[in-house]
N, C-alpha and C positions, 0 to 999 in steps of 0.2 A: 439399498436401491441404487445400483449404476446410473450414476450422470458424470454426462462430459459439458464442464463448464462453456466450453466453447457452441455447445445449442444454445445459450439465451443470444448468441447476435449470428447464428451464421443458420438455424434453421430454418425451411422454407415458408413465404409466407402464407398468413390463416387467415380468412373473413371471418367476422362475426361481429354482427349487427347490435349484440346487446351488449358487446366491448363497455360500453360508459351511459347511467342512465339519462343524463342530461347534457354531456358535450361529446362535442363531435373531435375528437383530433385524428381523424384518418390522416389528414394533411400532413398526420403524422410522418635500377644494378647498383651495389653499396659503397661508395667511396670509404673505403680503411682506413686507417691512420697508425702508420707504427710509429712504437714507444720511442718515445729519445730520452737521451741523458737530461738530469735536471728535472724528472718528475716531480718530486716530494715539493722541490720548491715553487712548483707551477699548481702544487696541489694547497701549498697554502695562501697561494693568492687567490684561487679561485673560490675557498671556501669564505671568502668574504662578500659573497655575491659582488661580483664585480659589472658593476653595467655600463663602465665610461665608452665601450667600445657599440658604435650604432650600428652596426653589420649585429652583434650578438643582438641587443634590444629588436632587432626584426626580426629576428629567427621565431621568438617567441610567439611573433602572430602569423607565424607561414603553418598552412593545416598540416598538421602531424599525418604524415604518411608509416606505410609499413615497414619500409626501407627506415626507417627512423629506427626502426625497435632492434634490439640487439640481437645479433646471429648466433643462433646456436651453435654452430660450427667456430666461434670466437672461444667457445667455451667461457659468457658469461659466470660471472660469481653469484655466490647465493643473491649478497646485496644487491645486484645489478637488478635480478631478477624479480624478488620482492618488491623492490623499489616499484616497477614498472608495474607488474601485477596489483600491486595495492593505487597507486596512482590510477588506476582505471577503473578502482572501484567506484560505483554509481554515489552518487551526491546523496546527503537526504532529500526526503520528500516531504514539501509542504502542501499539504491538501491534497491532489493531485499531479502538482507538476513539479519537476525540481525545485531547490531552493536556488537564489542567483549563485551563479557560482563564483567561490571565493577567490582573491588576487592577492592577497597576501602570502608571499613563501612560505614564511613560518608559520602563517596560519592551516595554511594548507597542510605543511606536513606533520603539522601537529593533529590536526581534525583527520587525516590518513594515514598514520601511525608509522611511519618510515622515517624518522628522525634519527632512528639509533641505525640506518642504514647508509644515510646518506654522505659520509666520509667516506665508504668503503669500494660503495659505490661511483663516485667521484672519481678517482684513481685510475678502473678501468673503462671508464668513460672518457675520460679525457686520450686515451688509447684507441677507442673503436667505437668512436658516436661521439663526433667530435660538433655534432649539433647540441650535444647537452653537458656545456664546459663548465656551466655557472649553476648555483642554488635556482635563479630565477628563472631560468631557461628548463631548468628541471619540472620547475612548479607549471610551467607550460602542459606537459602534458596532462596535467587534470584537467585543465578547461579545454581542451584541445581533444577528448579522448574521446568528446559523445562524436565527432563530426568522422574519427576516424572509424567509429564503430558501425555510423549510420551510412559513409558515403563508400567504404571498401569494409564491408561487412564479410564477404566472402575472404578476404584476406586476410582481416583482423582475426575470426576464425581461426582459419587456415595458424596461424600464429601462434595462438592459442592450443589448436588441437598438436601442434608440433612440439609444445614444450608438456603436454601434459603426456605424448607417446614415448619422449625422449630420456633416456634412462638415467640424465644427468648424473653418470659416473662422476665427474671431477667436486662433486657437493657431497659434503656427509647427508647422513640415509634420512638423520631425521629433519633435515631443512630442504632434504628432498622431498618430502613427503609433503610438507609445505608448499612446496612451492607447487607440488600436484596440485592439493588441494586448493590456492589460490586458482592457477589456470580454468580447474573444472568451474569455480564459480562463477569467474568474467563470463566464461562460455555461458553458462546458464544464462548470466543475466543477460546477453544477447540474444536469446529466443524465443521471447517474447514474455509477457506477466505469467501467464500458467506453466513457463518451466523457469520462472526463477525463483533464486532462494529465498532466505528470509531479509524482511526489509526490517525499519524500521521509520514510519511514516509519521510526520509533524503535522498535527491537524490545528486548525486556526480558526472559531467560529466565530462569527462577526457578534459581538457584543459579550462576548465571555469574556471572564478579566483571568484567565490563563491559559495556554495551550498545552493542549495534549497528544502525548508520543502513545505509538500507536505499535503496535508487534504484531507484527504479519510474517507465518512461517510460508514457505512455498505453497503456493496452491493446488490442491489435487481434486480429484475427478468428485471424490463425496462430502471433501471437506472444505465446503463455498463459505463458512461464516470463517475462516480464517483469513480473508479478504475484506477492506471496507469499500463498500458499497456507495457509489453516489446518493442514491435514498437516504444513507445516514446522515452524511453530510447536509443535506438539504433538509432533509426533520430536530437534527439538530440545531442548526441554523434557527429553524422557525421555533421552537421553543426558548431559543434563548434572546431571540429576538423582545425588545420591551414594548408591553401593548399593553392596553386595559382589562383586557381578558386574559388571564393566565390560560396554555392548556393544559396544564397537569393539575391535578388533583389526587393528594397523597392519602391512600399509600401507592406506587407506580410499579406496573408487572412490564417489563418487555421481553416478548415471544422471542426466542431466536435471535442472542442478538449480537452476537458473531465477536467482531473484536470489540465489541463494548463502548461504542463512540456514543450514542442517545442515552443509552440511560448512564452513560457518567455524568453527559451533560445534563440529564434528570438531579442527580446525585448534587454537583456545583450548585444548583440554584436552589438546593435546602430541600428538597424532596427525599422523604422515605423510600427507597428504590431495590425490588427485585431484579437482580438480571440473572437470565437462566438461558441456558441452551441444552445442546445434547451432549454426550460425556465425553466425546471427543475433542468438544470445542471449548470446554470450560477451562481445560489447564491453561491454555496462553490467555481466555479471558481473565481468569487471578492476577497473573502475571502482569495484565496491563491496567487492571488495578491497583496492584501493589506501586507498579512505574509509575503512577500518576498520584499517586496518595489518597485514592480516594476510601473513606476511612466510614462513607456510610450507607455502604452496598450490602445485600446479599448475594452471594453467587453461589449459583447453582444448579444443576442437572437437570433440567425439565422435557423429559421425550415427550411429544405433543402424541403419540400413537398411546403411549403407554408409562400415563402420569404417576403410577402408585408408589415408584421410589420418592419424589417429591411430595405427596400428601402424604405416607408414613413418615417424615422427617417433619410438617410445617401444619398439619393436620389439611384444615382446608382454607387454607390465607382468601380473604375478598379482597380486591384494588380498586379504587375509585377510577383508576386509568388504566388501560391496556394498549402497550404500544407493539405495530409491528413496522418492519421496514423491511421492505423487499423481498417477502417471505414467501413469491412463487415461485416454485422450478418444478413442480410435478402436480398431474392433475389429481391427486388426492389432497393436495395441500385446502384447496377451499376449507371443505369437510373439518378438516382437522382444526385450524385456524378458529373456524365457528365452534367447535365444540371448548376447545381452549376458552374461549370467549364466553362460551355461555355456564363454561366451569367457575372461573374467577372473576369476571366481573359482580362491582356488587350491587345491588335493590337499590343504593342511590338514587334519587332523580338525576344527582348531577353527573352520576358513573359517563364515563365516556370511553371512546375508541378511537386511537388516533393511528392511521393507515397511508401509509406514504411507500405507492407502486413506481416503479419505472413501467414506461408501457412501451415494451418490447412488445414489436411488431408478430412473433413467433408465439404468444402465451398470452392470446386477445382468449382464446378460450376459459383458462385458470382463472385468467381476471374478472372476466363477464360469469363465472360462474361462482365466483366470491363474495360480486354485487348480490347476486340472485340469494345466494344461503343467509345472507346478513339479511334483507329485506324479508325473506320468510321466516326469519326467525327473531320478527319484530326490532330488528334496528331502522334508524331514520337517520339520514344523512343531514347533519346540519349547516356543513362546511365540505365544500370542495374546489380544488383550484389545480388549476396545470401550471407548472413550471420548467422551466430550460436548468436545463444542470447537466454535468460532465465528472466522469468517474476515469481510470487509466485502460478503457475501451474506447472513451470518444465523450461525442458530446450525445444527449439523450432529452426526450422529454418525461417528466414525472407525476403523477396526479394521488393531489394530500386528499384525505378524508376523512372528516371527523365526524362518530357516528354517537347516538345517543341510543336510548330505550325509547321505544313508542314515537308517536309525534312529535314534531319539529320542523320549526321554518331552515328553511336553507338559508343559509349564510353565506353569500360570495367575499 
């Protein structure tokens, strides 16, 4: 089914009154430098990071312009090129926003893997970019490189697109190819989340005693659960959160659960735990179970249209809990959701359903017509609450819902 990720925040908006049963949030030019005699020995004082001179210590905080970056017309060296290419690449990510970024030299080029470049590099720099003489002036440009990507975008680009059309004869073929392939990915990660590559995102839930890294390959138009979602973020948080009421009850199924943030954090707090999605999304979910160790999952392919590869493998498993997060993007999805639901959950009295929506302003339909299928198909809301959260789209508001069988007091 074609979707373009970019409808959950840019379609137009929809009324609908039965949006939520009980709250209201409608409120909803390049100076050169030629070489002189005496290189080698200017090469090994500078590899000492040298910072006695205060004209260099302030270069490091002047904002890195384009004029900074090396002309192709110099006919940089591989090193030169690498160097600059990998120094631009994007920081981790903690949660949603970068991590602070680091100031340590050797930290830096150690965590950007241009260590074994940077001698080589050095040499023709100190010839023609004669703003980056020193290691520490070097390591400038990492923290230096969001402000040049965000304030001369068109030219950073531009930069970019010229070292990736450029046939760079004067480089052998395969550090050529390299260095394509760095250019093309800067470019990606400059246009926004849905044409960038793959991340790898450091997630931190308040009261978990470890953090988890997260494997997110580029995003495309059908493959949304390769993405995490503010909803996960936020349902995980509240389960791992300590109160006198657990919400899980084991054993735990989550629907659709993309890069596997909720129900690992199911899995950490000693819960028996299914996670299943569709078969497309399952390999990078292994994958970031494997990266995280978590050793007491099942993972598995579960098409919500067309379950029989999962019940010929598991017969027909019941769960005391069923979680989803975020799992509108099409108006078939209610339907499906409730029949999943009324597949696996089990005759517990204590069975429950824990539902944690963003309520984008474009998909008041799906949502109000999810309340409705739950409600007629005898669920009772015992918990619901709105909350303020933020994903790498913005900030949003989200509403949890805990649903049981039959009757039940509402719980705020």
């Amino acid at each position: 089914m074609p979707f373009d990720p970019l409808e959950l925040f840019s379609a137009p908006e929809r009324k609908c009154d039965d949006d939520f049963q009980s709250l209201d949030v409608n409120n909803e030019s390049v100076q050169l430098v030629d070489s002189n005699d005496g290189t080698e020995d200017q090469i090994d004082s500078i590899s000492t990071d040298n910072l006695e001179n205060d004209e260099m210590q302030d270069d490091g905080m002047v904002p890195l312009h384009i004029h900074d970056l090396p002309l192709l017309q110099r006919k940089p060296d591989y090193s030169v090129l690498a160097l600059f290419l990998r120094l631009f690449s994007p920081d981790r990510v903690l949660n949603f926003s970068p991590l602070e970024p680091e100031t340590d030299p050797e930290t830096i080029f150690k965590t950007k893997d241009v260590v074994a470049v940077i001698e080589d590099a050095l040499i023709w720099l100190l010839s023609y970019c004669p703003r980056f003489q020193t290691r520490s002036l070097l390591a400038s440009v990492s923290f230096l490189a969001e402000t040049l990507r965000k304030g001369n975008m068109s030219e950073y680009n531009g930069w970019l697109t010229q070292v990736i059309a450029s046939e760079l004869q004067w480089i052998e073929e395969l550090k050529r190819e390299e260095i394509h392939h760095l250019a093309a990915l800067r470019l990606a990660e400059n246009c926004g989340r849905t044409a960038q590559p793959e991340i790898l995102r450091q997630i931190e839930i308040p009261h978990l005693d470890r953090a988890l890294s997260l494997k997110e390959p580029s995003l495309t138009s059908d493959n949304l659960g390769l993405k995490t979602w503010g909803s996960s973020f936020l349902l995980g948080s509240r389960l791992a959160k300590p109160s006198q009421h657990t919400y899980l009850k084991a054993p735990v199924l989550e629907l659709g659960l993309g890069t596997g943030l909720v129900g690992m954090v199911s899995c950490i707090l000693g819960f028996e735990t299914a996670l299943t999605d569709l078969a497309e999304i399952v390999p990078n979910l292994r994958e970031n179970v494997e990266l995280n160790e978590i050793n007491n999952a099942l993972v598995d392919e579960l098409d919500w249209l067309n379950p029989s590869s999962f019940l010929l493998k598991h017969d027909l498993p019941k769960y005391n809990t069923v979680i989803l997060s975020d799992p509108l993007y099409s108006s078939l999805h209610p339907q499906w959701i409730v029949d999943m639901i009324n597949l696996f959950l089990s005759d517990d009295k204590e069975a429950r359903v824990l539902l944690q929506v963003p309520i984008r302003r474009n998909f008041e339909r799906e949502r109000a017509s999810l309340w409705k299928l739950m409600a007629s198909n005898g669920y009772t809301v015992t918990q619901e609450e709105i909350e303020e959260g933020h994903d790498d789209f913005g900030e949003s508001k989200f509403i949890f819902k805990k649903y049981v069988r039959g009757s039940g007091a509402l719980i705020n």
